[in-house]
C-alpha positions in Angstrom: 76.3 134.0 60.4 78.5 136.8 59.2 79.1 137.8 62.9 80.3 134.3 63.6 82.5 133.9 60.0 83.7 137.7 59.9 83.2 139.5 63.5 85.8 140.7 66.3 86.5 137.6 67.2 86.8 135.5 64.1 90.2 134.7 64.0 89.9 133.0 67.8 86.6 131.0 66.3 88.4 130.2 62.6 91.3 128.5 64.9 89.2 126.9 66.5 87.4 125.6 63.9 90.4 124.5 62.3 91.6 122.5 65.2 88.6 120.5 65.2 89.1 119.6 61.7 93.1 118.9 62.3 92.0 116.6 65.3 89.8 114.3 63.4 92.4 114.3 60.6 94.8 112.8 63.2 92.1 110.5 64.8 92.1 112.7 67.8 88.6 114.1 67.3 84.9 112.7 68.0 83.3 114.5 64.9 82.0 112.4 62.0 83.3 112.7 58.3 79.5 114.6 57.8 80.5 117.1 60.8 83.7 117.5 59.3 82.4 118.1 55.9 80.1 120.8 57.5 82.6 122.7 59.4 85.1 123.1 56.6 82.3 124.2 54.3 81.5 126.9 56.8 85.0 127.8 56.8 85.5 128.4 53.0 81.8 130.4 52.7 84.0 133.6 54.3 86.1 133.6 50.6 83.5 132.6 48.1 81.7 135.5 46.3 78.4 135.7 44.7 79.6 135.1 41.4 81.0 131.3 42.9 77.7 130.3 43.0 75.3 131.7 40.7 73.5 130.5 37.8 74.9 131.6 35.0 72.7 134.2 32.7 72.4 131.0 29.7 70.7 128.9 32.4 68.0 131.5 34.1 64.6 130.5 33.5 62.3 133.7 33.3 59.2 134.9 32.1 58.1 138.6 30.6 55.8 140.3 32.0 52.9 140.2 29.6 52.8 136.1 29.5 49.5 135.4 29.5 48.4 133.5 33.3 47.2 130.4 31.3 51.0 130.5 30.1 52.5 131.8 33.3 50.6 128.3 34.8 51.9 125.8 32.1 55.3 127.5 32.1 55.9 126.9 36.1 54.3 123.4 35.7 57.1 122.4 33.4 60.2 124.2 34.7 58.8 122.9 38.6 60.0 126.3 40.0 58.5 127.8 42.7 59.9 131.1 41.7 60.5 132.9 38.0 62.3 136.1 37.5 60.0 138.6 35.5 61.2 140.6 33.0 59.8 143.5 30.5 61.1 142.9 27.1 64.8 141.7 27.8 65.9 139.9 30.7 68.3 142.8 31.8 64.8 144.9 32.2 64.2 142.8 35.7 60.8 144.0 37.0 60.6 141.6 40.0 59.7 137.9 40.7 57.1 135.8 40.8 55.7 133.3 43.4 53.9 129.8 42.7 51.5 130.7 45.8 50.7 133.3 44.6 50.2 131.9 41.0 47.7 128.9 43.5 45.8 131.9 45.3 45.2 133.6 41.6 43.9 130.5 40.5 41.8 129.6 43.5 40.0 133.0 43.1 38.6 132.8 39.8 39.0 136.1 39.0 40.8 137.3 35.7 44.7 138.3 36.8 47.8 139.4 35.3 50.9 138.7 35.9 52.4 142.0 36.8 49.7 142.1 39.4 51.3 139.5 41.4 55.0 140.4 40.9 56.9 140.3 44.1 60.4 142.6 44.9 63.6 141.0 43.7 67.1 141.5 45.6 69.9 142.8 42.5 73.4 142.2 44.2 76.8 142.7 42.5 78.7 140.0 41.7 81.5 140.6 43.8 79.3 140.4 47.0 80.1 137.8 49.6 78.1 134.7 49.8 77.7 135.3 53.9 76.8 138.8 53.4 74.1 137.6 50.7 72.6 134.6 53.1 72.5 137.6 55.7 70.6 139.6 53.4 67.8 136.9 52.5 67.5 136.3 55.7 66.7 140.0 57.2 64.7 140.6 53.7 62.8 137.2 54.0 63.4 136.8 50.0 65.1 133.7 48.5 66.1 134.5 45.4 68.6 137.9 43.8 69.9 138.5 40.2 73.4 139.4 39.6 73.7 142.3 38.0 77.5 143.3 36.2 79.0 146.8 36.6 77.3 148.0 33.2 73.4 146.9 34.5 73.8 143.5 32.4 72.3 140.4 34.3 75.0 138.1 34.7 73.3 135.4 36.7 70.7 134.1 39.4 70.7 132.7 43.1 68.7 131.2 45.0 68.9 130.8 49.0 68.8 126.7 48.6 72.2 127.4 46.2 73.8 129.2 49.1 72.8 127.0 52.0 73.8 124.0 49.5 77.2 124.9 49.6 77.5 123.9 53.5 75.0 121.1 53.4 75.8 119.6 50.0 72.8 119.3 47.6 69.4 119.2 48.8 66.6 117.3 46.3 63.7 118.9 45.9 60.5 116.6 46.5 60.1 116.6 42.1 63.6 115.9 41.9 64.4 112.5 39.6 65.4 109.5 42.0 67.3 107.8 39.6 69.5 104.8 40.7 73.1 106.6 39.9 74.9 104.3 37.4 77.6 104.3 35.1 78.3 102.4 31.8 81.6 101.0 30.1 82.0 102.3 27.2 83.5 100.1 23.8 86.9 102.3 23.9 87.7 101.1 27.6 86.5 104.3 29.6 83.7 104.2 32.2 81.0 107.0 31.2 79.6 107.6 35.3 77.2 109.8 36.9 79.1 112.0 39.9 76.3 110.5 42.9 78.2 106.8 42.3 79.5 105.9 45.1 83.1 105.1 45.5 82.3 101.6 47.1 80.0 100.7 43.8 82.4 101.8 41.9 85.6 100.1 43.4 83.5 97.0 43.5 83.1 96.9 39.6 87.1 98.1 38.7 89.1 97.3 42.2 90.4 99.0 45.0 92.2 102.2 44.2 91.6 104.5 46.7 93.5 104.6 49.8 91.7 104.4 53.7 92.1 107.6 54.4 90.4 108.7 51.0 87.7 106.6 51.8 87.3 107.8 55.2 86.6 111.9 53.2 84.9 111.4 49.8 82.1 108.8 49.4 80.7 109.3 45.7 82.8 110.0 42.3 82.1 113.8 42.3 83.2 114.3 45.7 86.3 112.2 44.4 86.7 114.9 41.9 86.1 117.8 44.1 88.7 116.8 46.8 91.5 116.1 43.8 90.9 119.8 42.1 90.5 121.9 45.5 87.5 122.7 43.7 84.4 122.4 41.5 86.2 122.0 38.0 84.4 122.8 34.7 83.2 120.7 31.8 86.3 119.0 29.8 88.5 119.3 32.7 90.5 116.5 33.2 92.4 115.0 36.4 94.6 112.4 37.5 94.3 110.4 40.5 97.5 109.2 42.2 96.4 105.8 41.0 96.4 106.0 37.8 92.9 106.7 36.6 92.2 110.0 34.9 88.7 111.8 35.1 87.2 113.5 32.2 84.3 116.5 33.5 81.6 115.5 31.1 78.8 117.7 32.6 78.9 120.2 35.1 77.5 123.4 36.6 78.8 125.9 39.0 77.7 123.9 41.5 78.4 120.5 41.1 79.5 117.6 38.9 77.4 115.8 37.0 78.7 113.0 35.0 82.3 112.0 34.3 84.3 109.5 31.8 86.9 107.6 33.4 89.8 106.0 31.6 93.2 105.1 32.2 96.5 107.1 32.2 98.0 106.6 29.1 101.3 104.9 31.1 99.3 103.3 33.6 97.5 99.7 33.4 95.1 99.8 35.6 91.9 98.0 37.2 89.9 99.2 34.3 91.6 97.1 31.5 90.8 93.9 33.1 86.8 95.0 33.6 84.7 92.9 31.6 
């Protein structure tokens, strides 16, 4: 991949790339909004760093070294992870990784084990380092996961190979992930309190029409909504304003994605919103 994004001949392939995109923005192209999506996903990995996409340090769920394996077990059972950083002490003392199957083969055995018996090598990248470089990296390295690690040795956050390949895919649900129906509820003060995965078409069917065709043609859920407005993926208490009218309040968020947002009207705007109900 980072011969294709960042060899010889990447400006020739970038244009290319581009014109593809520009073709099915002037209905001129065959590719679908999902092949779109892909392609200009792939274009912006070339300019996103680690640091874009990691876990931040607050988040990390990691273990020290001397857990017991009866606590090891219940720990991994409750975070469903298949992989925990270890750590000696402090979390900036990283000592390496460790693996469920690993944690499965200890257990089948029925022999007494410790946990720094089954630690596995951890990648340490700096923040700074590109996301294709990185994806290159686990690749060649066959490991999924690397803690970033700040000029002065500090951790500064995790990533994992499914956060890097999520950000030309979109998210991927793991087989324990919740299925919950995405909803959203209106709220006594007038605002909409929504999670991110509603889809535009739910959600123009409870408050009207507000989005134009060729809106509808690139987003289909509330979060992607978002996204496409900010050029980005904007942080909790954010706030935007769609051409529209309606303004959208980041509720919850992570580096990743969006979460939940509130949605209430501009405060010169009547919109579809005060008539719902």
């Amino acid at each position: 991949m980072r011969t294709v994004l960042g060899g010889r001949d990447d400006a020739t392939l970038r244009a290319t790339i581009e014109d593809l995109i520009e073709d099915q923005d002037s209905g001129e192209g065959s590719l679908g909004a999902g092949e779109r999506a892909l392609l200009a996903n792939i274009l912006k990995l070339r300019d996103r760093a680690v640091d874009d996409v990691m876990v931040p340090r607050a988040d990390i769920v990691a273990v020290d070294v001397d857990t017991p394996f009866p606590a090891l077990v219940q720990r991994m059972a409750e975070e469903a992870h298949s992989r925990l950083p270890v750590f000696r002490e402090t979390l900036d003392d990283v000592v390496g990784m460790v693996h469920i199957k690993d944690v499965l083969v200890a257990m089948a055995s029925r022999t007494p084990v410790e946990l720094k018996d089954i630690v596995r090598d951890l990648s340490i990248v700096a923040p700074s380092m590109p996301v294709v470089d990185l994806l290159v990296q686990m690749r060649q390295k066959r490991q999924h996961m690397a803690l970033v690690v700040d000029e002065f040795g500090g951790i500064d956050g995790l990533v994992t190979i499914e956060d890097l390949v999520e950000e030309i895919v979109g998210e991927i649900e793991d087989e324990h992930d919740e299925e919950a129906t995405p909803h959203f509820v209106e709220r006594p003060d007038g605002t909409i309190l929504a999670d991110a995965r509603v889809s535009i078409e739910d959600f123009e069917d409870r408050v009207g029409a507000f989005l134009t065709e060729e809106e509808r043609e690139e987003v289909d859920t509330l979060g992607g909504l978002v996204v496409s407005l900010a050029g980005r993926v904007p942080g909790r208490g954010e706030i935007l304003t769609h051409p529209s009218g309606l303004e959208f309040e980041i509720v919850e968020a992570d580096p990743r994605r969006i979460r939940r947002l509130r949605v209430r009207t501009a405060p010169a705007e009547n919109s579809a919103l005060a008539e719902v109900g």
